[in-house]
Backbone as CSV, one residue per row, in Angstrom:
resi,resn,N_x,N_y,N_z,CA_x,CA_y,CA_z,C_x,C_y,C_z
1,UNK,0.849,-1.176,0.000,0.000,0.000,0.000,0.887,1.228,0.000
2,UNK,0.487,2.019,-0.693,1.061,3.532,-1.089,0.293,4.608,-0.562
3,UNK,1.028,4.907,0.695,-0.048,6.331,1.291,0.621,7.645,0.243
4,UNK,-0.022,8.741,-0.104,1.041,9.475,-0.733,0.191,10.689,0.297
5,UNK,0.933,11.519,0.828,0.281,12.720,1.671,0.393,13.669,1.444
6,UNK,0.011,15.030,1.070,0.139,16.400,0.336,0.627,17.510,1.687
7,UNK,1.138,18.076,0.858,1.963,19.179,1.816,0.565,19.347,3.598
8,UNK,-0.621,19.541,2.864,-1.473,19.740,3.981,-2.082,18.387,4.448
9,UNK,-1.303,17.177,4.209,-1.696,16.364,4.951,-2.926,15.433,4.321
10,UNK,-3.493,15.860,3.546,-4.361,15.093,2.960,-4.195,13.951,2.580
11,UNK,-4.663,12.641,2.679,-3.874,11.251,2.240,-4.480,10.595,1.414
12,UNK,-3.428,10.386,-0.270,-4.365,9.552,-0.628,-3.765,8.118,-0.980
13,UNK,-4.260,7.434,-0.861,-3.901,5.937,-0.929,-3.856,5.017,-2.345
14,UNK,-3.025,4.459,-2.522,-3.620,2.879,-3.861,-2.528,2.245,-3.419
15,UNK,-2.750,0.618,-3.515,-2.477,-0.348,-3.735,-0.939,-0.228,-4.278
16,UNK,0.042,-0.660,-3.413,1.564,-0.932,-4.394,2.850,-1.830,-3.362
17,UNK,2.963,-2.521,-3.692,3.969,-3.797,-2.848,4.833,-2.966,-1.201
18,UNK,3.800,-2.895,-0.350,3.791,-2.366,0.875,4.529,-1.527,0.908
19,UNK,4.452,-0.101,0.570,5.270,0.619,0.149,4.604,1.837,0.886
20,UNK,5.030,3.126,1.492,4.701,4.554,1.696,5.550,5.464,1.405
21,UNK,4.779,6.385,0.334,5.554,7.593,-0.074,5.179,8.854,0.211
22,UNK,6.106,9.787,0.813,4.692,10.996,1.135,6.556,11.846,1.546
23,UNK,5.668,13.299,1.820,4.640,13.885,0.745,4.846,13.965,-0.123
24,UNK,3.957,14.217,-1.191,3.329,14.401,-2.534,2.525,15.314,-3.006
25,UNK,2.551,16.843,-3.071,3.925,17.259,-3.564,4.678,17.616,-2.179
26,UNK,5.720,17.612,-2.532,7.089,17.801,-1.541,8.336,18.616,-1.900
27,UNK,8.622,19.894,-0.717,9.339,20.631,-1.461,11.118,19.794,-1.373
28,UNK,10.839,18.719,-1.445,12.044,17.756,-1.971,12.567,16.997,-0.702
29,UNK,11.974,17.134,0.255,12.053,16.114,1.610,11.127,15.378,1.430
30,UNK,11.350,13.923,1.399,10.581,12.677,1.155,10.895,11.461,2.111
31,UNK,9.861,10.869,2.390,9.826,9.998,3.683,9.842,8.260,2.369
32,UNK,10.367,7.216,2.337,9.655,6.338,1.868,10.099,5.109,2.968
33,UNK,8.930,4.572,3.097,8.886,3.409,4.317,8.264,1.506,3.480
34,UNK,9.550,1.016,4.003,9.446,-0.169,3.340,9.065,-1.084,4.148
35,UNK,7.439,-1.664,4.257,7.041,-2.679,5.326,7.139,-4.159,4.842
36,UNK,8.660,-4.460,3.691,9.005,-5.712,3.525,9.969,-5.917,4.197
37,UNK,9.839,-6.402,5.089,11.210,-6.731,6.679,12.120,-7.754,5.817
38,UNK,12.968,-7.224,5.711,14.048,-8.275,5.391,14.409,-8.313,3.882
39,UNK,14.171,-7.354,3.508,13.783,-7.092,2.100,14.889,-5.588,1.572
40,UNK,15.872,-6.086,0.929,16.448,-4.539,0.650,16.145,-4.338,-0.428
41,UNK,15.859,-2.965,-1.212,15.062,-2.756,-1.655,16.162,-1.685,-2.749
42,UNK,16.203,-0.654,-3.589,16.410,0.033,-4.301,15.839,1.265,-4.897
43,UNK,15.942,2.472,-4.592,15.076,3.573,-4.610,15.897,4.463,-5.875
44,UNK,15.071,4.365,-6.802,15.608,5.466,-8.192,14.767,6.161,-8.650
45,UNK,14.984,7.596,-8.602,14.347,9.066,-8.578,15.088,9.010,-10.420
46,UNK,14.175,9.554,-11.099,14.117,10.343,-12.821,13.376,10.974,-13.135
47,UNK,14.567,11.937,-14.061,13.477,13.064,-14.246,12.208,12.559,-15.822
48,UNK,11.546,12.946,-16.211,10.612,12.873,-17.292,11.640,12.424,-18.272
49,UNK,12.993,12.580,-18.963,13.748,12.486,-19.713,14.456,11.289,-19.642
50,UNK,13.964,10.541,-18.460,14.489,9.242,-18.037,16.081,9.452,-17.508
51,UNK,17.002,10.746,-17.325,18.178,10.819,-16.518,17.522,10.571,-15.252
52,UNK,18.762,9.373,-14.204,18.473,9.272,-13.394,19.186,10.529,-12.261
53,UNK,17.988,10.806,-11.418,18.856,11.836,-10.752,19.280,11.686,-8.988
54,UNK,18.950,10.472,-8.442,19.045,10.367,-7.495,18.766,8.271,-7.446
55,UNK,19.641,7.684,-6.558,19.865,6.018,-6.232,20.310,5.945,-5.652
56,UNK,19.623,4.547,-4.746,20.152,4.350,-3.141,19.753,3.254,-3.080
57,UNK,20.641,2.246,-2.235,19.848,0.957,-2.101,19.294,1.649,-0.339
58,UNK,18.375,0.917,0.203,17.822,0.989,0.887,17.610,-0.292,1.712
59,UNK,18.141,-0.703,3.064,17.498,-2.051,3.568,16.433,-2.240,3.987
60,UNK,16.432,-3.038,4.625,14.768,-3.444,5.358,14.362,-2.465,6.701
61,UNK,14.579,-1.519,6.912,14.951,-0.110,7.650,13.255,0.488,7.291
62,UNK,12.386,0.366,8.412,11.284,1.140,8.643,10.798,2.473,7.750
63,UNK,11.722,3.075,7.821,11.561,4.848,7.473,12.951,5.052,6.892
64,UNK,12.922,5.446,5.272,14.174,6.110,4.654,13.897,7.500,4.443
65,UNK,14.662,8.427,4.926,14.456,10.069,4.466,15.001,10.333,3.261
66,UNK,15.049,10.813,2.378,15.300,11.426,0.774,15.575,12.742,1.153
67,UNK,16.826,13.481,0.618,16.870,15.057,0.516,17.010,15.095,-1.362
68,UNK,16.023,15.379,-1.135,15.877,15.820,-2.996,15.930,17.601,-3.453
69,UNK,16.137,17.992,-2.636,15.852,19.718,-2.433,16.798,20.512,-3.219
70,UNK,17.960,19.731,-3.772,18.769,20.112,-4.852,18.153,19.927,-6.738
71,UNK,16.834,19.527,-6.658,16.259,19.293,-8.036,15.573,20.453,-8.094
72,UNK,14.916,20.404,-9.443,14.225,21.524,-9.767,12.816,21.589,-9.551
73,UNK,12.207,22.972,-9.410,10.490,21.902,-9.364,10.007,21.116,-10.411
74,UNK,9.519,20.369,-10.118,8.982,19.711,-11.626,8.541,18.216,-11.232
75,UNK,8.067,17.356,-12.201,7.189,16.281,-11.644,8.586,14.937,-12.326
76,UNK,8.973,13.976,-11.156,9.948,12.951,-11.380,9.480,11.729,-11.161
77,UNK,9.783,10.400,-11.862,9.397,9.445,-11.262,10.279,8.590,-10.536
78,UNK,9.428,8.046,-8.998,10.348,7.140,-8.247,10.057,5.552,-8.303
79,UNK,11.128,4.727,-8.220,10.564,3.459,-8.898,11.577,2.688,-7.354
80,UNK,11.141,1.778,-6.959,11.651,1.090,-6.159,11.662,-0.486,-6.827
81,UNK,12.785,-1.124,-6.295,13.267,-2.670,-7.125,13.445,-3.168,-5.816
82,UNK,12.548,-4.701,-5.476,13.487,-5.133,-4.699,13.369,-6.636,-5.298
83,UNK,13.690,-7.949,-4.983,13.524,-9.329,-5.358,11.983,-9.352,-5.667
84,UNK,11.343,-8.929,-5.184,9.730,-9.350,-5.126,9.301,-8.908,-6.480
85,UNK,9.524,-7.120,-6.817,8.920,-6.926,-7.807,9.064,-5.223,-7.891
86,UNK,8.485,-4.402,-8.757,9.223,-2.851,-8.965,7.830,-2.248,-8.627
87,UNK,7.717,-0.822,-8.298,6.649,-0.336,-8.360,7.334,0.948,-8.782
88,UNK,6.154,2.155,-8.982,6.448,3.434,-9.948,5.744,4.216,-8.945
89,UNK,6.028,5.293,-8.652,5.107,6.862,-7.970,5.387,7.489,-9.170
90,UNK,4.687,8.845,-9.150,5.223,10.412,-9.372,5.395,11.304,-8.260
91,UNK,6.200,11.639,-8.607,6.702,12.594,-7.307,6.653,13.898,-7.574
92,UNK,6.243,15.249,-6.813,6.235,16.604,-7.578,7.034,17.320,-6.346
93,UNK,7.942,17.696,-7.212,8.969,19.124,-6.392,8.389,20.383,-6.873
94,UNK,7.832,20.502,-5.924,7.760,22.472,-5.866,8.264,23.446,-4.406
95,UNK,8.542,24.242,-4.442,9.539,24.925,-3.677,8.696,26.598,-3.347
Protein backbone atom coordinates (compact mmCIF):
# COMPACT_ATOMS: atom_id res chain seq x y z
CA UNK A 1 0.00 0.00 0.00
CA UNK A 2 1.06 3.53 -1.09
CA UNK A 3 -0.05 6.33 1.29
CA UNK A 4 1.04 9.47 -0.73
CA UNK A 5 0.28 12.72 1.67
CA UNK A 6 0.14 16.40 0.34
CA UNK A 7 1.96 19.18 1.82
CA UNK A 8 -1.47 19.74 3.98
CA UNK A 9 -1.70 16.36 4.95
CA UNK A 10 -4.36 15.09 2.96
CA UNK A 11 -3.87 11.25 2.24
CA UNK A 12 -4.37 9.55 -0.63
CA UNK A 13 -3.90 5.94 -0.93
CA UNK A 14 -3.62 2.88 -3.86
CA UNK A 15 -2.48 -0.35 -3.74
CA UNK A 16 1.56 -0.93 -4.39
CA UNK A 17 3.97 -3.80 -2.85
CA UNK A 18 3.79 -2.37 0.87
CA UNK A 19 5.27 0.62 0.15
CA UNK A 20 4.70 4.55 1.70
CA UNK A 21 5.55 7.59 -0.07
CA UNK A 22 4.69 11.00 1.13
CA UNK A 23 4.64 13.88 0.75
CA UNK A 24 3.33 14.40 -2.53
CA UNK A 25 3.92 17.26 -3.56
CA UNK A 26 7.09 17.80 -1.54
CA UNK A 27 9.34 20.63 -1.46
CA UNK A 28 12.04 17.76 -1.97
CA UNK A 29 12.05 16.11 1.61
CA UNK A 30 10.58 12.68 1.15
CA UNK A 31 9.83 10.00 3.68
CA UNK A 32 9.66 6.34 1.87
CA UNK A 33 8.89 3.41 4.32
CA UNK A 34 9.45 -0.17 3.34
CA UNK A 35 7.04 -2.68 5.33
CA UNK A 36 9.00 -5.71 3.53
CA UNK A 37 11.21 -6.73 6.68
CA UNK A 38 14.05 -8.28 5.39
CA UNK A 39 13.78 -7.09 2.10
CA UNK A 40 16.45 -4.54 0.65
CA UNK A 41 15.06 -2.76 -1.66
CA UNK A 42 16.41 0.03 -4.30
CA UNK A 43 15.08 3.57 -4.61
CA UNK A 44 15.61 5.47 -8.19
CA UNK A 45 14.35 9.07 -8.58
CA UNK A 46 14.12 10.34 -12.82
CA UNK A 47 13.48 13.06 -14.25
CA UNK A 48 10.61 12.87 -17.29
CA UNK A 49 13.75 12.49 -19.71
CA UNK A 50 14.49 9.24 -18.04
CA UNK A 51 18.18 10.82 -16.52
CA UNK A 52 18.47 9.27 -13.39
CA UNK A 53 18.86 11.84 -10.75
CA UNK A 54 19.04 10.37 -7.50
CA UNK A 55 19.86 6.02 -6.23
CA UNK A 56 20.15 4.35 -3.14
CA UNK A 57 19.85 0.96 -2.10
CA UNK A 58 17.82 0.99 0.89
CA UNK A 59 17.50 -2.05 3.57
CA UNK A 60 14.77 -3.44 5.36
CA UNK A 61 14.95 -0.11 7.65
CA UNK A 62 11.28 1.14 8.64
CA UNK A 63 11.56 4.85 7.47
CA UNK A 64 14.17 6.11 4.65
CA UNK A 65 14.46 10.07 4.47
CA UNK A 66 15.30 11.43 0.77
CA UNK A 67 16.87 15.06 0.52
CA UNK A 68 15.88 15.82 -3.00
CA UNK A 69 15.85 19.72 -2.43
CA UNK A 70 18.77 20.11 -4.85
CA UNK A 71 16.26 19.29 -8.04
CA UNK A 72 14.22 21.52 -9.77
CA UNK A 73 10.49 21.90 -9.36
CA UNK A 74 8.98 19.71 -11.63
CA UNK A 75 7.19 16.28 -11.64
CA UNK A 76 9.95 12.95 -11.38
CA UNK A 77 9.40 9.45 -11.26
CA UNK A 78 10.35 7.14 -8.25
CA UNK A 79 10.56 3.46 -8.90
CA UNK A 80 11.65 1.09 -6.16
CA UNK A 81 13.27 -2.67 -7.12
CA UNK A 82 13.49 -5.13 -4.70
CA UNK A 83 13.52 -9.33 -5.36
CA UNK A 84 9.73 -9.35 -5.13
CA UNK A 85 8.92 -6.93 -7.81
CA UNK A 86 9.22 -2.85 -8.97
CA UNK A 87 6.65 -0.34 -8.36
CA UNK A 88 6.45 3.43 -9.95
CA UNK A 89 5.11 6.86 -7.97
CA UNK A 90 5.22 10.41 -9.37
CA UNK A 91 6.70 12.59 -7.31
CA UNK A 92 6.23 16.60 -7.58
CA UNK A 93 8.97 19.12 -6.39
CA UNK A 94 7.76 22.47 -5.87
CA UNK A 95 9.54 24.92 -3.68
Amino acid sequence: MINIKSENYKEISFSANNLKIYPNSSNGLIVVENKDEGINSKVIVSDLAGKIVFSKVINNKQTNEFDLQYLENGIYLLKVINKKNSEYSKIIITK
